[in-house]
N, C-alpha and C positions, 0 to 999 in steps of 0.2 A: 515579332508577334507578342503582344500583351499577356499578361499572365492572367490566369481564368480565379476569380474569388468567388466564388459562389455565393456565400453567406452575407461579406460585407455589402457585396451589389446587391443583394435581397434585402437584407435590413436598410440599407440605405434609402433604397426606393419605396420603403414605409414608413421611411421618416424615425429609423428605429436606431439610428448609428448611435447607441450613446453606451457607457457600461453597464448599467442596468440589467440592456437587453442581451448583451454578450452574455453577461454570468446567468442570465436565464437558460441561453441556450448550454451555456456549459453543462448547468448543473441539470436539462432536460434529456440532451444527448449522455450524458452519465447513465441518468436512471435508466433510460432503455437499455441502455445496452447492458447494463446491473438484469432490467428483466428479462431480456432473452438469454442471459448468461442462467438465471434460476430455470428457466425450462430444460436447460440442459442436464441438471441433475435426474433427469426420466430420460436421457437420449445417452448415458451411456459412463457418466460421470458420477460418483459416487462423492459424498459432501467434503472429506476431506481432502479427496483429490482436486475438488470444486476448488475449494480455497487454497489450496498451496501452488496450486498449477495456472488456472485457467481467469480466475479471479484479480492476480496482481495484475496479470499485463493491463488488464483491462481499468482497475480502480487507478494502477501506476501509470498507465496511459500518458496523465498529462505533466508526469514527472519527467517521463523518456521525449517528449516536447521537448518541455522546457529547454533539457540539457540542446538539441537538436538547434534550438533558437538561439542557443546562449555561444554555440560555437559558431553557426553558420551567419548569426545579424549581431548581435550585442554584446558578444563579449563577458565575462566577468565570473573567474569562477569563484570567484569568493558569496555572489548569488547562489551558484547551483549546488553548493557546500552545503549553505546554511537552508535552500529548501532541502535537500536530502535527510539533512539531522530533524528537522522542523517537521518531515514527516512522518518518521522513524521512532520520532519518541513519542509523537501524538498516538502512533498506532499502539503504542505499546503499554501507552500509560493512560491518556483521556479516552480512547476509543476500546479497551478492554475494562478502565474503570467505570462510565455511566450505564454498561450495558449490566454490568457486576453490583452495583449500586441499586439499579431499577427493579432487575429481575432473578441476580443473581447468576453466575455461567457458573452450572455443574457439566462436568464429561461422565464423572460416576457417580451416578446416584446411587442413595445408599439403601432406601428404602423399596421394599419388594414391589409394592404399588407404583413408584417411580419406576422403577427398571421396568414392567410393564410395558408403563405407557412411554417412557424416553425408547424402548424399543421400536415402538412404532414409528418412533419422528429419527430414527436411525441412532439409535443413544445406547439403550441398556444394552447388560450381557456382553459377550464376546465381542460384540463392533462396539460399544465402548470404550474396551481393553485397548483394542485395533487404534482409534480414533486417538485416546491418549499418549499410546505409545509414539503417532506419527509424528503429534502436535510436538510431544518433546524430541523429537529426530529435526523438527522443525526448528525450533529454538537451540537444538544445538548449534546448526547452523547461521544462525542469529550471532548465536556466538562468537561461531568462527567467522564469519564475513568479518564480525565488529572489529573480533581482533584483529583480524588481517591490516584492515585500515586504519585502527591504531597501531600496529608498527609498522607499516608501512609509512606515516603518516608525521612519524616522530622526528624526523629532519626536517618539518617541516614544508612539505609539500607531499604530492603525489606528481613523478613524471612519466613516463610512456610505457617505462617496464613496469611499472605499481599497476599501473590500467589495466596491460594486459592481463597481469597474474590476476588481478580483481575479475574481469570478463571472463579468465578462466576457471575461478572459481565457482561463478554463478555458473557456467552452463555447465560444469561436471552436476552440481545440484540438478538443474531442471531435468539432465538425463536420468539421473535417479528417478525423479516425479515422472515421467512420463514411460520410464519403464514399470513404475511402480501401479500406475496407473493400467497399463495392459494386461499385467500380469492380475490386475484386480478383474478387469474384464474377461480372458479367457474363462476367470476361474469360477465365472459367475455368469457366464455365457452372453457379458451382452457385447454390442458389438454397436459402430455409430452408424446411424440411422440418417436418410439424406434430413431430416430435421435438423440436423446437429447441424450441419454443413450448411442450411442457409441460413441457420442461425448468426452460424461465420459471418457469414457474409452481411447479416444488418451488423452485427458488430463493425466490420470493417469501413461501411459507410459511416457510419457514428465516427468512427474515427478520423475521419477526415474532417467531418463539422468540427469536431472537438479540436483539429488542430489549428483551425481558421481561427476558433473561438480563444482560445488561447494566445494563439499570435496577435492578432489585437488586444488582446487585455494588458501581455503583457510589455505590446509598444505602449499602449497607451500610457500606463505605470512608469516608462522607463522614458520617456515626455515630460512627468511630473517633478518639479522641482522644489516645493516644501510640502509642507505636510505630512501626515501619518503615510495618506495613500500618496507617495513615490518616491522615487527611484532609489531613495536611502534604503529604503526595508523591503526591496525587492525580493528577498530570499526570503523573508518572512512571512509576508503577503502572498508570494504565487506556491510558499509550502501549506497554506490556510486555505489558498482555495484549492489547491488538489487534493486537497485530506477531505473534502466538503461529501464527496460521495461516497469513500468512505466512512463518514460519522452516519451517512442515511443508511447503509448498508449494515453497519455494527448495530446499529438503533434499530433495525429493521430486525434482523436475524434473531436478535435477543428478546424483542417482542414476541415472536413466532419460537421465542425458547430452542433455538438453535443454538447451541454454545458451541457444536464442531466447527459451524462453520464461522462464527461471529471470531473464536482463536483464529482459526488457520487463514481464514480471509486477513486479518490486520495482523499478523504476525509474515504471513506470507506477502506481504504487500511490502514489507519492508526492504523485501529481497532483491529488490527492483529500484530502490534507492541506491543500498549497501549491499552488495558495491557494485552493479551496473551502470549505474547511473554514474557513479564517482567515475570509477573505469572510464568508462566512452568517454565523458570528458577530459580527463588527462591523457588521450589520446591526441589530443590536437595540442595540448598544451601542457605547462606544469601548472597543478592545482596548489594552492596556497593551503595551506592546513594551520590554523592559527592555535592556539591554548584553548579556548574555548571549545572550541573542536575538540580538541583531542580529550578534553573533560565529558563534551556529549559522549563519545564514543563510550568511556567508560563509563558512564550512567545506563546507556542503552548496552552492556553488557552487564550490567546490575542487574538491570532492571528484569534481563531476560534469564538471571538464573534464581530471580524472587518467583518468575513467572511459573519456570518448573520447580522451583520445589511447593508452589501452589497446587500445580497439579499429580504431584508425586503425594502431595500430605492428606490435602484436603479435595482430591480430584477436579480440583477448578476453584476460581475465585470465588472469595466468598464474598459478601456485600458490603464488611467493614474492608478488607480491602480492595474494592473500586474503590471508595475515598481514598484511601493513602496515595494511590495511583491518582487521583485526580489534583491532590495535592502536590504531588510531586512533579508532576505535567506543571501546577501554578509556579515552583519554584525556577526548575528551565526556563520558564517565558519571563521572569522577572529578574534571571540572572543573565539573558541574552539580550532582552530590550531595556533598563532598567542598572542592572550590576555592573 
């Protein structure tokens, strides 16, 4: 029996096969499922839960792909490495610095008029305090995943037991989030709503488009034989376009002056890289861990204890540093493609 494509047989019979059209649909099946994920903050999800829990799988979606692709058709973990770090620092440094830059991401404002009105959009006062504290319970763990896979990492590769310990590390975290997350609900009486759950459910079809849409972009990439777009900078390229809904998300949230959630969405996103993402693949194999690597890892633990003592000092970035953060994202990409 033939295997069922949905998408590619669709586009094809519109004359649509080309890449263009894929990265259309990627980046459309994205945003919906970005929108019916923001309905869920009135069904039962509160913003910082939003972003640390329920957000990554969904923006990290086509990172956990990838990895999926890369064991079961193409091989290569030296790709799934360099998109994991390629998406890791983008979150942490371009995708917290233009939002920081534009509009500035405060968690505590300082002004009484601020606290006001950031409490209305779930900011000032006491859910503030709350929000700060998470965000850096969040990057603590930023920390520790990084570390982990840097020593884990220092032999030189990752093999099956690194994996697991890495898969064991994430899901202790997620159990925290999602007790965390309950015990927010009891205490607050709300409870999910069948909204919530067919929300699930468009997410879960998006998922599916998304994973057709990906699997062709990234055979066709991995077909190409010179140039920028193929198969040499495969980790670069499918860590650029998985970060793509996340920079609409960071850019979105930060307009709408959300800074809970513009942190804990690309910091929480990372989680799902570092180290699940590494994990599950060094399950099937030994992961290569080259110097470079193991330089990202310790920039992306720099970076994330610049991050809190931003929000320990100054309760949030301030707008001279998103530049620093944007500059430092241009140093990575000119020391990975380039140095």
């Amino acid at each position: 029996m033939a295997a069922v494509h949905l998408l590619p047989d669709l586009l094809e019979s519109l004359a649509l096969n080309d890449p263009p059209a894929y990265l259309a649909v990627f980046l459309g099946v994205s945003l919906l499922m970005l929108w019916r994920i923001e309905a869920m903050l009135d069904q039962g999800l509160e913003g910082t839960a939003l972003g640390t829990l329920l957000l990554p799988y969904c923006s990290g979606l086509g990172n956990l792909i990838f990895v999926g692709l890369m064991v079961g058709k193409f091989g290569g973990g030296r790709e799934v490495l360099t998109n994991s770090l390629v998406n890791n620092v983008t979150n942490l440094t371009l995708l917290l610095g233009l939002p920081a830059l534009f509009w500035g991401l405060t968690i505590m404002p300082k002004a009484a008029g601020k606290v006001a009105t950031d409490r209305k959009k779930g900011g000032g006062g006491g859910e503030a305090q709350l929000n700060r504290l998470s965000l850096l319970l969040t990057l603590a763990a930023v920390l520790f995943f990084t570390g982990a896979a840097w020593l884990l990492g220092r032999d030189g590769r990752l093999d099956r037991t690194d994996g697991i310990a890495l898969i064991g590390l994430f899901l202790f975290w997620q159990c925290v989030q999602v007790f965390d997350v309950l015990k927010h609900n009891v205490r607050q009486r709300v409870s999910f709503g069948w909204k919530f759950y067919l929300n699930a459910a468009v997410v879960l079809v998006c998922a599916y488009f998304l994973y057709e849409s990906i699997d062709w972009l990234v055979a066709w990439l991995s077909a190409q034989r010179h140039g920028f777009l193929s198969r040499d900078n495969l980790g670069w390229l499918t860590g650029w376009l998985m970060v793509l809904p996340n920079a609409i998300l960071a850019l979105y949230w930060g307009w709408r002056r959300r800074a809970d959630v513009v942190y804990s969405s690309q910091v929480g996103d990372g989680h799902i890289c570092i180290p699940l993402c590494l994990g599950l693949f060094a399950l099937s194999g030994p992961l290569p861990v080259p110097p470079f690597a193991l330089n990202s890892l310790l920039l992306l633990a720099g970076v994330a204890v610049v991050q809190a003592g931003f929000l320990l000092i100054a309760g949030g970035l301030p707008r001279w540093a998103g530049g620093v953060m944007c500059l430092a994202y241009g140093g990575f990409v000119y020391a990975g493609l380039v140095g």
